[in-house]
N, CA, C and O atoms as a GROMACS GRO file, in nm:
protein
  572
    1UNK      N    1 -11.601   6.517   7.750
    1UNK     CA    2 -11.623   6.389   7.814
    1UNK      C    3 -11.674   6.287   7.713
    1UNK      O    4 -11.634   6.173   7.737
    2UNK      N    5 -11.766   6.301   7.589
    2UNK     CA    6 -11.816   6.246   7.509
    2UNK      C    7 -11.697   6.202   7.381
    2UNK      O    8 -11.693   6.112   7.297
    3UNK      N    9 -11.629   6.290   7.406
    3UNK     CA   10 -11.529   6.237   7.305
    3UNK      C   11 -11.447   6.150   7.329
    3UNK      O   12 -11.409   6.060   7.255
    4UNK      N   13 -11.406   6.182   7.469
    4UNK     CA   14 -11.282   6.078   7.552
    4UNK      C   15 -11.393   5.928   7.549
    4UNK      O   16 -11.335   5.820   7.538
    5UNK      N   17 -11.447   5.927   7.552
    5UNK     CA   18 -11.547   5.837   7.597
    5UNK      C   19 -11.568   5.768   7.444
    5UNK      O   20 -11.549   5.646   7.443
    6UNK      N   21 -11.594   5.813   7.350
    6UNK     CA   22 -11.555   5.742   7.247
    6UNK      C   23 -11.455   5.697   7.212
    6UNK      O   24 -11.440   5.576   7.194
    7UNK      N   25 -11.375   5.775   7.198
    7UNK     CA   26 -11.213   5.737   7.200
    7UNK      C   27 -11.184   5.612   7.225
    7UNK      O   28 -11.162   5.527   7.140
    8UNK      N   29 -11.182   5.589   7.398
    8UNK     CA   30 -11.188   5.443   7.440
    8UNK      C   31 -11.244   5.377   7.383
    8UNK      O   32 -11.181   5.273   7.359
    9UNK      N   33 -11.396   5.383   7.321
    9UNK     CA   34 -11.459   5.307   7.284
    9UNK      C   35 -11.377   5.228   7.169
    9UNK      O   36 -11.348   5.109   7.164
   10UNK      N   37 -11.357   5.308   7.102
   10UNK     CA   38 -11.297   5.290   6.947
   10UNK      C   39 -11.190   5.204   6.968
   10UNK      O   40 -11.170   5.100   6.905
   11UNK      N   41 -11.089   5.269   7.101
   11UNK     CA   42 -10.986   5.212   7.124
   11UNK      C   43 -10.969   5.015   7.195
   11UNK      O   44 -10.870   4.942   7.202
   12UNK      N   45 -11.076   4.999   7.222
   12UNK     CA   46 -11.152   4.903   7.294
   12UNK      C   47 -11.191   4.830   7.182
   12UNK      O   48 -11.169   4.709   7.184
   13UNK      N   49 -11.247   4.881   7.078
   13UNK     CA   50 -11.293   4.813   6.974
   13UNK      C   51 -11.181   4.709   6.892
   13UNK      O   52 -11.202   4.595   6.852
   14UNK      N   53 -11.058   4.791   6.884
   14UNK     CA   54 -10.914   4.775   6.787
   14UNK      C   55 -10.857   4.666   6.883
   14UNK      O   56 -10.855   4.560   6.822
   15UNK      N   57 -10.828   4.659   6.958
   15UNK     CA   58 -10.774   4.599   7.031
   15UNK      C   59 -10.898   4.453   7.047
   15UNK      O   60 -10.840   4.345   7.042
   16UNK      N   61 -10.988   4.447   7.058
   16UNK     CA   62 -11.067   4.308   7.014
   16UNK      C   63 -11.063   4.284   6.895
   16UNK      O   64 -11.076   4.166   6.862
   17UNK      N   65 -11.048   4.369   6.811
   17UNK     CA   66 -10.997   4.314   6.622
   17UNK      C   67 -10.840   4.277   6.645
   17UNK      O   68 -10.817   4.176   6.579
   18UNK      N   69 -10.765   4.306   6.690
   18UNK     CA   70 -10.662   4.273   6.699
   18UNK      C   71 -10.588   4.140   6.790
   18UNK      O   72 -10.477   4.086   6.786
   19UNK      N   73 -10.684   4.125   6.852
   19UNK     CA   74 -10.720   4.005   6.950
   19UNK      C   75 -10.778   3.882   6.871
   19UNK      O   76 -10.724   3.772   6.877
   20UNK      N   77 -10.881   3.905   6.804
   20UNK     CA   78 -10.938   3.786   6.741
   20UNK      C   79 -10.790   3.734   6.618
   20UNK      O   80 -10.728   3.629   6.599
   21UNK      N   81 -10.785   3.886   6.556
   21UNK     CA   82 -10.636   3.836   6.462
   21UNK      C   83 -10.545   3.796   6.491
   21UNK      O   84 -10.500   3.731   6.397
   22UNK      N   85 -10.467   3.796   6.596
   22UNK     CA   86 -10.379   3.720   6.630
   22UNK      C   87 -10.375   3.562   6.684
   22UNK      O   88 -10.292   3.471   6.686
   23UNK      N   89 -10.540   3.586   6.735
   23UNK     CA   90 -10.562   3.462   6.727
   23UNK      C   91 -10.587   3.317   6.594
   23UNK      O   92 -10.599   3.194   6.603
   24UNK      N   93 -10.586   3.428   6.465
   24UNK     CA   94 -10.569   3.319   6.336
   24UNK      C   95 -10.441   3.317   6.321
   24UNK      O   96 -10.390   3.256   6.226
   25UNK      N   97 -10.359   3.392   6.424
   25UNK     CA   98 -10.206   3.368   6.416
   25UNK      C   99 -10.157   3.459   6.229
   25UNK      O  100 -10.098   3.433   6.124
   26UNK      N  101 -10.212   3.542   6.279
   26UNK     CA  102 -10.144   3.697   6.151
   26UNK      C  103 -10.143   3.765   6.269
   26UNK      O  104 -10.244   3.820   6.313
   27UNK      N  105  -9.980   3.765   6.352
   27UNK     CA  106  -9.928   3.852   6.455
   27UNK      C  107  -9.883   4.008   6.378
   27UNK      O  108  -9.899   4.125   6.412
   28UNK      N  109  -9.822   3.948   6.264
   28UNK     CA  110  -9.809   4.060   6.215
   28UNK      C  111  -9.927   4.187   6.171
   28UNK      O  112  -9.909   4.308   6.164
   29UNK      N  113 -10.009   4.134   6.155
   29UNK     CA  114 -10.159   4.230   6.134
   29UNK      C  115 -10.194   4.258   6.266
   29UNK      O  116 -10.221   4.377   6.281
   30UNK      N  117 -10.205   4.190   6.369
   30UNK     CA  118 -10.226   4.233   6.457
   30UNK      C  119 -10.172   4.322   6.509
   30UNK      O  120 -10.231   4.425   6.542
   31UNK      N  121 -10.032   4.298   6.530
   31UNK     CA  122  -9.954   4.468   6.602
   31UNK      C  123 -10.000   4.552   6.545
   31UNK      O  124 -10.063   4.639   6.606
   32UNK      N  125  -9.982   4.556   6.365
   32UNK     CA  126 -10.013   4.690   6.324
   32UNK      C  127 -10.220   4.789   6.357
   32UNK      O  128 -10.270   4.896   6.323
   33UNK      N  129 -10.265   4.675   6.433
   33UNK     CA  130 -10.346   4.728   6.467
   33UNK      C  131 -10.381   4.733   6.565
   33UNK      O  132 -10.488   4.793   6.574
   34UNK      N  133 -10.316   4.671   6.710
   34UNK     CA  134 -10.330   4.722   6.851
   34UNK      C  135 -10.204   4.862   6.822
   34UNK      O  136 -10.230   4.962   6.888
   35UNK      N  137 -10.125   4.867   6.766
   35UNK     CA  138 -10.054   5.036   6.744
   35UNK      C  139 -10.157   5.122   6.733
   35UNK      O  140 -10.180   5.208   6.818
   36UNK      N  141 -10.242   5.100   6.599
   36UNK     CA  142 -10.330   5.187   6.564
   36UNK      C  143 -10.471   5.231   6.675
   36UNK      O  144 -10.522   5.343   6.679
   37UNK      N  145 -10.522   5.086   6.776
   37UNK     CA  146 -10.632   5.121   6.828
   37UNK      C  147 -10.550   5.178   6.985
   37UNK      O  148 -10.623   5.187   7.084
   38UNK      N  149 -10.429   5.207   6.996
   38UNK     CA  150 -10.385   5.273   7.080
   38UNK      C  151 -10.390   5.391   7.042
   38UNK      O  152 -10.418   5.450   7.146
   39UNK      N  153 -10.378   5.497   6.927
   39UNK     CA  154 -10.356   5.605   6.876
   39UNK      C  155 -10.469   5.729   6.969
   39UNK      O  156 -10.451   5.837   7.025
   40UNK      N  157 -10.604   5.622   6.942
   40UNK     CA  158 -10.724   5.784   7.026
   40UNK      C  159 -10.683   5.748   7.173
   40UNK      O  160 -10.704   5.849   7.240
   41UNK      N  161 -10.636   5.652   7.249
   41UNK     CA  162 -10.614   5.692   7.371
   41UNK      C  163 -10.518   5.756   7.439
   41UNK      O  164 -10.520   5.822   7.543
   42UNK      N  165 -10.410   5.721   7.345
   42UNK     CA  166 -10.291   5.813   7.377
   42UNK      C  167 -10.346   5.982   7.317
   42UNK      O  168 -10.278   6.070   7.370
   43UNK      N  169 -10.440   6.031   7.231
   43UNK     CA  170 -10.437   6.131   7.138
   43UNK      C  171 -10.518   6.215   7.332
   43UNK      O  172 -10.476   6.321   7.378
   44UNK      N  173 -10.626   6.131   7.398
   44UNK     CA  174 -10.698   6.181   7.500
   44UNK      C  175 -10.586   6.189   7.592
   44UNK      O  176 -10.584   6.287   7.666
   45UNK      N  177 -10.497   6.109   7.601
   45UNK     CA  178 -10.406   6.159   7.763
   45UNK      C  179 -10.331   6.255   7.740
   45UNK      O  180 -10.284   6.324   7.831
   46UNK      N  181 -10.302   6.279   7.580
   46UNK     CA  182 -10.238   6.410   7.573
   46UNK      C  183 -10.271   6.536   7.572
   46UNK      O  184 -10.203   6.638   7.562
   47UNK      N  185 -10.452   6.508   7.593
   47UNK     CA  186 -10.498   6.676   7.584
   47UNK      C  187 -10.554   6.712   7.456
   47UNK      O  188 -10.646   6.793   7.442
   48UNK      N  189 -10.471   6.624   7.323
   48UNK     CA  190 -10.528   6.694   7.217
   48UNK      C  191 -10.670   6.696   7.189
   48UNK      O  192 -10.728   6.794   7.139
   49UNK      N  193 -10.751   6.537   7.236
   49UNK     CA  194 -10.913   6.557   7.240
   49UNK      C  195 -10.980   6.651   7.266
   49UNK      O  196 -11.066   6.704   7.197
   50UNK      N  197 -10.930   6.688   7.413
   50UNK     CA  198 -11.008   6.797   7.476
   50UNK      C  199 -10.991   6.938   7.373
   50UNK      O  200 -11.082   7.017   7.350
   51UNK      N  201 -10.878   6.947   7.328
   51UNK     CA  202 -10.829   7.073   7.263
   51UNK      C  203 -10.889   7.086   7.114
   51UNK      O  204 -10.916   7.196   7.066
   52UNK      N  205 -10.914   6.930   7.025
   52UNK     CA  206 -11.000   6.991   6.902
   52UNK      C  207 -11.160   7.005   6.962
   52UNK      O  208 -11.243   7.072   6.901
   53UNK      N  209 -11.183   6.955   7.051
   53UNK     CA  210 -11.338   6.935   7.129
   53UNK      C  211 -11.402   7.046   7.118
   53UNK      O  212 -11.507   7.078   7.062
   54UNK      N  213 -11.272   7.138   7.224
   54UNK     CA  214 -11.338   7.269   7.252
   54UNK      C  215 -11.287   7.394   7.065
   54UNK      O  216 -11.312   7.514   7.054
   55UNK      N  217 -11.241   7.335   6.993
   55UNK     CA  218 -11.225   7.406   6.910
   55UNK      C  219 -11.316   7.404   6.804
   55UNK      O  220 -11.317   7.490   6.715
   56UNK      N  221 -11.398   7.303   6.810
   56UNK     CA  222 -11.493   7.274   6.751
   56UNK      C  223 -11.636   7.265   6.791
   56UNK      O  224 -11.732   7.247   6.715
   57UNK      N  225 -11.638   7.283   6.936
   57UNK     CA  226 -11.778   7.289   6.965
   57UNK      C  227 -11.794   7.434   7.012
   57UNK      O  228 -11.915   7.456   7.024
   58UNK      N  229 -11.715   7.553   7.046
   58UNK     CA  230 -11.712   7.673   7.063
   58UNK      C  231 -11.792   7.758   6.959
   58UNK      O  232 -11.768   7.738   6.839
   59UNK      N  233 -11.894   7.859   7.000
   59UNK     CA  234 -11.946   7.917   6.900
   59UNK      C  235 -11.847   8.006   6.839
   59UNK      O  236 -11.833   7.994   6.717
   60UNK      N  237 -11.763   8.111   6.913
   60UNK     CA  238 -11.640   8.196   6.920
   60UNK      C  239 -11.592   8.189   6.818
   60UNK      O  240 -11.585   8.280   6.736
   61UNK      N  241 -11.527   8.013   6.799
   61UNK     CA  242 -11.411   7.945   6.718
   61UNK      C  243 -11.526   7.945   6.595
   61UNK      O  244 -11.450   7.951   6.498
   62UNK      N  245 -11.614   7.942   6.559
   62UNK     CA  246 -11.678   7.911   6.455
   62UNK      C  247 -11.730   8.047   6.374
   62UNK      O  248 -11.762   8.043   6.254
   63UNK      N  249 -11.735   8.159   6.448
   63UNK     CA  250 -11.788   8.310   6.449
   63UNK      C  251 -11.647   8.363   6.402
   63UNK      O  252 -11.632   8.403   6.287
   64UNK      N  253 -11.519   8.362   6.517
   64UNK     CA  254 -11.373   8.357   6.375
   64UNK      C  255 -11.373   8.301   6.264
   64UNK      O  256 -11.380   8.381   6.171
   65UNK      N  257 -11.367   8.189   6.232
   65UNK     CA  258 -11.357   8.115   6.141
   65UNK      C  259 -11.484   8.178   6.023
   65UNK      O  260 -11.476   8.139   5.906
   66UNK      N  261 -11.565   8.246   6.051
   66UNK     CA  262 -11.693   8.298   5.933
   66UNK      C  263 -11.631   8.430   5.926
   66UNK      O  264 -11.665   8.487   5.822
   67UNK      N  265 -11.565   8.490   5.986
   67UNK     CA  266 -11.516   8.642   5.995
   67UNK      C  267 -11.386   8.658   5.882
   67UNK      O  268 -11.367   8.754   5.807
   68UNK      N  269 -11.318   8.556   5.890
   68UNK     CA  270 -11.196   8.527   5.815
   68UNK      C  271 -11.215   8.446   5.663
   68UNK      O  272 -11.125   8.443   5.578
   69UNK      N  273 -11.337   8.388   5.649
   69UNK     CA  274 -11.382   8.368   5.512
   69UNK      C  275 -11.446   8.496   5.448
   69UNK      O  276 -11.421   8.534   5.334
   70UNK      N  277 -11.534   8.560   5.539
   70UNK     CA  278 -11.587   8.676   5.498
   70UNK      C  279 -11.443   8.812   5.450
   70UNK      O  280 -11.451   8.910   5.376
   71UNK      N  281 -11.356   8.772   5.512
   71UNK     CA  282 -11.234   8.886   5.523
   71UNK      C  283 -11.178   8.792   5.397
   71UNK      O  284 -11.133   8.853   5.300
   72UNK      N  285 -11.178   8.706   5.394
   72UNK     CA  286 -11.096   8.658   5.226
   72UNK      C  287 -11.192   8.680   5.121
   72UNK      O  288 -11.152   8.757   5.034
   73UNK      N  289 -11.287   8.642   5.109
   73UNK     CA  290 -11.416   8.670   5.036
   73UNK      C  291 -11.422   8.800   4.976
   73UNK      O  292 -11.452   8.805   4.857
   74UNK      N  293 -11.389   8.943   5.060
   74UNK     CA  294 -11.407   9.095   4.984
   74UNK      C  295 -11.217   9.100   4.967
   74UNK      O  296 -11.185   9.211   4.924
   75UNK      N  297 -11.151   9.051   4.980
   75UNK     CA  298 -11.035   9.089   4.927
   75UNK      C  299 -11.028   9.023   4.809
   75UNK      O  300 -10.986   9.085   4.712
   76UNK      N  301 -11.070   8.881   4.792
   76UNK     CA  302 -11.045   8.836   4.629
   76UNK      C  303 -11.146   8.897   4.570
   76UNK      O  304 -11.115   8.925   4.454
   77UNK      N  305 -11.284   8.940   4.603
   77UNK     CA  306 -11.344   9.014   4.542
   77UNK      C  307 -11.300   9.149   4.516
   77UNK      O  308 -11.326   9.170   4.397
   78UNK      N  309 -11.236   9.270   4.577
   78UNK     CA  310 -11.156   9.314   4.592
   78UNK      C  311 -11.005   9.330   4.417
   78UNK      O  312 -10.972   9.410   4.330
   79UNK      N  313 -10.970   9.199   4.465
   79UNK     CA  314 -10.862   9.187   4.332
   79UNK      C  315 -10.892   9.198   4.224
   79UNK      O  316 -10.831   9.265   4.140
   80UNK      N  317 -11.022   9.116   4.202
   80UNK     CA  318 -11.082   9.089   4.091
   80UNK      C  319 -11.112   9.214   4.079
   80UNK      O  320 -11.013   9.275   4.039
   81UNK      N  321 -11.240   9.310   4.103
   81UNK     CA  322 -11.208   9.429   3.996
   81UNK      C  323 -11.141   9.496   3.970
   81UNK      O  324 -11.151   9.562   3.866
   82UNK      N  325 -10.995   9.515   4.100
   82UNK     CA  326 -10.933   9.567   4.030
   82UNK      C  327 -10.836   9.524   3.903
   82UNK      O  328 -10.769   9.588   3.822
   83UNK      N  329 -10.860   9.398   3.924
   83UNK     CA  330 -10.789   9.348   3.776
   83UNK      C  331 -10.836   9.428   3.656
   83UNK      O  332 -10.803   9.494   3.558
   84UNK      N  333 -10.925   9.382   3.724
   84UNK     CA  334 -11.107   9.420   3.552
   84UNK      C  335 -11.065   9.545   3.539
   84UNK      O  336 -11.057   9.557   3.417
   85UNK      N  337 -11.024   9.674   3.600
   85UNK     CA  338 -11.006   9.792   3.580
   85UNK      C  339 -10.917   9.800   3.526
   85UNK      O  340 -10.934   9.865   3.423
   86UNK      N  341 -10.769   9.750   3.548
   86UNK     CA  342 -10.652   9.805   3.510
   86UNK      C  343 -10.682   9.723   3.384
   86UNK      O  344 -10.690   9.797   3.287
   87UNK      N  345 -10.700   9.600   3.355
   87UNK     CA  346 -10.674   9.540   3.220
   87UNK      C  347 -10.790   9.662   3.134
   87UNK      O  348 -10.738   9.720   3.039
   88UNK      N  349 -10.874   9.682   3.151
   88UNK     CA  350 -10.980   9.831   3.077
   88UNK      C  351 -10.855   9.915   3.077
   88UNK      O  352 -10.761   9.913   2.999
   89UNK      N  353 -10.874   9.981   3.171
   89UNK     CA  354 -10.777  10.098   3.121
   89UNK      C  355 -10.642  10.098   3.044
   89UNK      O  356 -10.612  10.185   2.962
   90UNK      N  357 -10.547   9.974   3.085
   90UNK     CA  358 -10.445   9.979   2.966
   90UNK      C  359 -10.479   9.941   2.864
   90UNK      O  360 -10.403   9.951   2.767
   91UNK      N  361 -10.619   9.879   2.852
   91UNK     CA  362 -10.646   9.803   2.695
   91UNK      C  363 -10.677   9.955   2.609
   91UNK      O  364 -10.645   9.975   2.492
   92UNK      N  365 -10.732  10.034   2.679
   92UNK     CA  366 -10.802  10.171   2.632
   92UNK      C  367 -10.668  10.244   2.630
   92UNK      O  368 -10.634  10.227   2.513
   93UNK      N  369 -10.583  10.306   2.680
   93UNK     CA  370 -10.501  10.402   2.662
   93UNK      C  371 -10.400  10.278   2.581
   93UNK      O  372 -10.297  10.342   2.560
   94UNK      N  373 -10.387  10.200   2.550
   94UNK     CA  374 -10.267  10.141   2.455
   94UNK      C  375 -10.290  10.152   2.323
   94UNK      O  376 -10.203  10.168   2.238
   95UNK      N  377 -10.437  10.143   2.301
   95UNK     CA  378 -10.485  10.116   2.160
   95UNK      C  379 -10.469  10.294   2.084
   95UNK      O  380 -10.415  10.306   1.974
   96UNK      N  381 -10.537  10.446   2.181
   96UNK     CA  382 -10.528  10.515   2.157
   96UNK      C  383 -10.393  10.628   2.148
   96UNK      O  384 -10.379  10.727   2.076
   97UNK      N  385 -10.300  10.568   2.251
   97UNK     CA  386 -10.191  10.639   2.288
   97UNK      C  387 -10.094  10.533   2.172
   97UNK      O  388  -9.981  10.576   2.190
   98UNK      N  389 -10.090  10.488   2.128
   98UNK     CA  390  -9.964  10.430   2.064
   98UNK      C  391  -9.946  10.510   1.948
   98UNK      O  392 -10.033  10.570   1.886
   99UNK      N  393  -9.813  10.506   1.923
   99UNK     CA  394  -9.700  10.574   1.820
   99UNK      C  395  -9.711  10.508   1.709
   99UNK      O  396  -9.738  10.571   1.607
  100UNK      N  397  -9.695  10.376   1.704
  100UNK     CA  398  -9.735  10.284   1.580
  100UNK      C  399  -9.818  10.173   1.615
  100UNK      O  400  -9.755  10.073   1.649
  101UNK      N  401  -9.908  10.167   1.616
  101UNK     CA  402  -9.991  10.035   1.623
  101UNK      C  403  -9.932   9.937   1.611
  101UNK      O  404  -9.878   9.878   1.704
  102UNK      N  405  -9.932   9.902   1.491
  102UNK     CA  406  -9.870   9.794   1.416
  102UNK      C  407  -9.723   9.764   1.442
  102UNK      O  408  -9.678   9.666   1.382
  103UNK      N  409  -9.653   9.823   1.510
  103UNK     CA  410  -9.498   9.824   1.566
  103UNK      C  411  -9.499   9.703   1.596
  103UNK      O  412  -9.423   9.623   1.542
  104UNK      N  413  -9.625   9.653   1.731
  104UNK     CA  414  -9.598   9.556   1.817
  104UNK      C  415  -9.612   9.361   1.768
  104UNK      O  416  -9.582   9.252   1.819
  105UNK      N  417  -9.685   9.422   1.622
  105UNK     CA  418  -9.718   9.294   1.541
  105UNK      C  419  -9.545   9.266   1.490
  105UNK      O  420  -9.456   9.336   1.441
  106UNK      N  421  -9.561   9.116   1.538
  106UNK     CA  422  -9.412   9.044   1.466
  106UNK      C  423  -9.392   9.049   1.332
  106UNK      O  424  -9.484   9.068   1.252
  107UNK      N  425  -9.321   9.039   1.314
  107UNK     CA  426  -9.283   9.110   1.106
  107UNK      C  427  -9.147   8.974   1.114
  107UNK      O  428  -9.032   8.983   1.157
  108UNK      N  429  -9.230   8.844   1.044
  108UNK     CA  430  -9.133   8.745   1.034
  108UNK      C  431  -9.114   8.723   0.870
  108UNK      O  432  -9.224   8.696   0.822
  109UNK      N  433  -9.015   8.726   0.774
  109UNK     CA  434  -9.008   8.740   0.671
  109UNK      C  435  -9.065   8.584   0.679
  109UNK      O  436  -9.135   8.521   0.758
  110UNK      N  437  -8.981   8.548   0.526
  110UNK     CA  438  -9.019   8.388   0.475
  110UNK      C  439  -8.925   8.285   0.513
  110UNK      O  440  -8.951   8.166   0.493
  111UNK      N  441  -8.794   8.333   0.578
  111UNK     CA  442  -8.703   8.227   0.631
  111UNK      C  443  -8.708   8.233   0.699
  111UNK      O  444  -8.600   8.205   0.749
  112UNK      N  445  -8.806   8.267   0.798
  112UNK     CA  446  -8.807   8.316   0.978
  112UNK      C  447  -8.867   8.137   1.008
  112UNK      O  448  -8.828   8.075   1.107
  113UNK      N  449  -8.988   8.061   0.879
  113UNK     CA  450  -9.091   8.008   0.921
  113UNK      C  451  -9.013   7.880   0.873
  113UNK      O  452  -9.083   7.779   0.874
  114UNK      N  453  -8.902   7.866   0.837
  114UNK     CA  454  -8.841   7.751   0.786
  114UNK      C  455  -8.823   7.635   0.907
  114UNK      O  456  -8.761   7.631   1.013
  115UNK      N  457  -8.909   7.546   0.835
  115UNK     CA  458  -8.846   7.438   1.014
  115UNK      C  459  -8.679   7.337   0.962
  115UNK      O  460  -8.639   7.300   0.851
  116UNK      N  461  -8.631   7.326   1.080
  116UNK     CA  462  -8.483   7.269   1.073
  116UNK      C  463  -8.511   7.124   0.976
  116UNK      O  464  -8.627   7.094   0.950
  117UNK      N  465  -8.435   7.068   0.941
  117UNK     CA  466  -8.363   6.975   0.879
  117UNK      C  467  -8.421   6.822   0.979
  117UNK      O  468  -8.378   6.820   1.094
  118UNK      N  469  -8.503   6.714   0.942
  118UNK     CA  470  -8.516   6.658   0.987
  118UNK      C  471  -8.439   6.569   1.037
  118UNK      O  472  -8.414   6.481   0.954
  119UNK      N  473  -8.376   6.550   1.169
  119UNK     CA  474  -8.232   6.408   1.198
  119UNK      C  475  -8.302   6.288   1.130
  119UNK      O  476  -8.414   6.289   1.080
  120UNK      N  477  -8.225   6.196   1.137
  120UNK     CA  478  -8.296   6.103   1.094
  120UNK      C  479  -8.222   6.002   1.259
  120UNK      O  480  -8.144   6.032   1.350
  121UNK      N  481  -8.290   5.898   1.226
  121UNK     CA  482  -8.271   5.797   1.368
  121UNK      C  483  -8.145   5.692   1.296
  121UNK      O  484  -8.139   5.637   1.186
  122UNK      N  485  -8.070   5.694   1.389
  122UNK     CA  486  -7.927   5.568   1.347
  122UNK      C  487  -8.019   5.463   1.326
  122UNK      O  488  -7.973   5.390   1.238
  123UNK      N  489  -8.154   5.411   1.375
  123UNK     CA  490  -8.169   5.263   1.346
  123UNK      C  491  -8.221   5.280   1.226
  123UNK      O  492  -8.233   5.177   1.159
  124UNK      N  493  -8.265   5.409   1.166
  124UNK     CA  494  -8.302   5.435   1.030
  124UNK      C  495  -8.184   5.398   0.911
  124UNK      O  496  -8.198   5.332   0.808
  125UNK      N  497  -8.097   5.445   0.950
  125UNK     CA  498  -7.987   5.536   0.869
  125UNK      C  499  -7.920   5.408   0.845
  125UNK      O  500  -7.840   5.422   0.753
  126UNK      N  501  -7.924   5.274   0.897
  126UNK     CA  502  -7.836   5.165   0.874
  126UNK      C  503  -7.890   5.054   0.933
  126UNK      O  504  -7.852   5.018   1.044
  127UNK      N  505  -7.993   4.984   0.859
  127UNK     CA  506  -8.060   4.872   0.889
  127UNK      C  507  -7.998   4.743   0.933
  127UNK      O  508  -7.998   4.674   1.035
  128UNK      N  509  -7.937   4.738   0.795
  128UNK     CA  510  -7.844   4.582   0.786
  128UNK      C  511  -7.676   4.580   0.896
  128UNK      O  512  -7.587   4.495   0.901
  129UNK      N  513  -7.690   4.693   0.958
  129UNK     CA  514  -7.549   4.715   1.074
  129UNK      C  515  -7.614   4.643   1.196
  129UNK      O  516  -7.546   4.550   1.238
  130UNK      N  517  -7.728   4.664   1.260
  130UNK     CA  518  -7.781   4.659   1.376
  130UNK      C  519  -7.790   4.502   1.351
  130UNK      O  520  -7.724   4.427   1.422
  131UNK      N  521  -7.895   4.436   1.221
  131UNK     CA  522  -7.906   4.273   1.254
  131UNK      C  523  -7.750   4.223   1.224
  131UNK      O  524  -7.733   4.103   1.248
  132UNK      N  525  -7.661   4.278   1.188
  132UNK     CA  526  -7.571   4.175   1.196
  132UNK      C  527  -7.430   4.172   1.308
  132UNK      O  528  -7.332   4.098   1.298
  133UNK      N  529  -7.456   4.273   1.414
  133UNK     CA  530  -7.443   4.224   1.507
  133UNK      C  531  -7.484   4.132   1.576
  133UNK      O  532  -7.416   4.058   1.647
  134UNK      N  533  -7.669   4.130   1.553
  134UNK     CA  534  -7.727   4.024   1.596
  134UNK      C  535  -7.690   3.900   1.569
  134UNK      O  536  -7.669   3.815   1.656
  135UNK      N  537  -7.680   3.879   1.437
  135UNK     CA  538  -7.634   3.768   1.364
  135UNK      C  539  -7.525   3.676   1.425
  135UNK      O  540  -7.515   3.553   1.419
  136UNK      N  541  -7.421   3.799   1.506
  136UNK     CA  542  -7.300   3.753   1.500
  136UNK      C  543  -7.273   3.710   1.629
  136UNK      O  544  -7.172   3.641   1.641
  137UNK      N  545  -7.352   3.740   1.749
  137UNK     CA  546  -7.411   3.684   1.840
  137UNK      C  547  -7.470   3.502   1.843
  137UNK      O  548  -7.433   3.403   1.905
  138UNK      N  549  -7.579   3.528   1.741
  138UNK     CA  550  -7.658   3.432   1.747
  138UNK      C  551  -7.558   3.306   1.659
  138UNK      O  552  -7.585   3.186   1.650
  139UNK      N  553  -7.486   3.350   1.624
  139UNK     CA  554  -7.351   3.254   1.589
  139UNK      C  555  -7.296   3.234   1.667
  139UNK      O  556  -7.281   3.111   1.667
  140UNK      N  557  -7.244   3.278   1.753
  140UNK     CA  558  -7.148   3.285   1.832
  140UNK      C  559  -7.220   3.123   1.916
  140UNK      O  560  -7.170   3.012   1.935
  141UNK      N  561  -7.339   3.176   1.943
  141UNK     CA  562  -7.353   3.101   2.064
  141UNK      C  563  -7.453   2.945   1.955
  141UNK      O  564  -7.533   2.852   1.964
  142UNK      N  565  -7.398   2.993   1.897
  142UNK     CA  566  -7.438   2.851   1.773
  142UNK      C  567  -7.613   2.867   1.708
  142UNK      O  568  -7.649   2.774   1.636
  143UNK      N  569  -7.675   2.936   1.723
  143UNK     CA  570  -7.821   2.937   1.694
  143UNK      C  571  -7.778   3.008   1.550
  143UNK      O  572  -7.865   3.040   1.469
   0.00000   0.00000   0.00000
């Protein structure tokens, strides 16, 4: 009842802002805000008030809602060590169980590290091509 009851209020409110504005004759501001101070009264005839009301003032809904953080809470806790375990244990049986250690290190000779051939840029590569198109423009049109 307290909510519907605001609602209107609010809705009551928009609609006198929207009243005074149209009266400086900005109709257009105005619709867009008797639309808007219609929104909580239409939101109450549809039920949805009553429906976040009771979803939010319910102890129930709030006692789920702590049950299901608590239930996410020990499962990522949960993940986490077992992360922590498996990364231990393969870090431990990889280092001792391997065939060659050193196998897994990259072995890049001296042309592995060569970087490519730098392009160079066309406006580099031919200075005096680019202004004299310009040129031939700025002739054209007599400058």
């Amino acid at each position: 009842m307290l909510a519907e009851t605001m609602c209107s209020a609010v809705s009551a409110a928009g609609l006198g802002i929207a009243a005074v504005t149209a009266y400086r004759r900005r109709f257009l501001t105005a619709a867009r805000i008797t639309a808007y101070a219609l929104v909580p009264v239409g939101l109450v005839l549809t039920g949805v008030v009553q429906w976040v009301s009771g979803l939010v003032f319910e102890p129930a809904v709030w006692a789920g809602f702590g049950l299901l953080a608590l239930a996410w809470l020990i499962l990522a806790g949960a993940r986490a060590v077992e992360r922590r375990r498996v990364g231990r244990a393969t870090g431990a049986s990889a280092a001792g169980d391997a065939v060659a250690p050193a196998a897994s290190a990259p072995s890049l000779g001296a042309g592995a590290r060569t970087r490519p051939a730098a392009r160079q840029e066309p406006s580099a590569a031919a200075p005096g091509e680019d202004f004299s198109d310009i040129e031939a423009i700025l002739k054209k049109h007599g400058i």
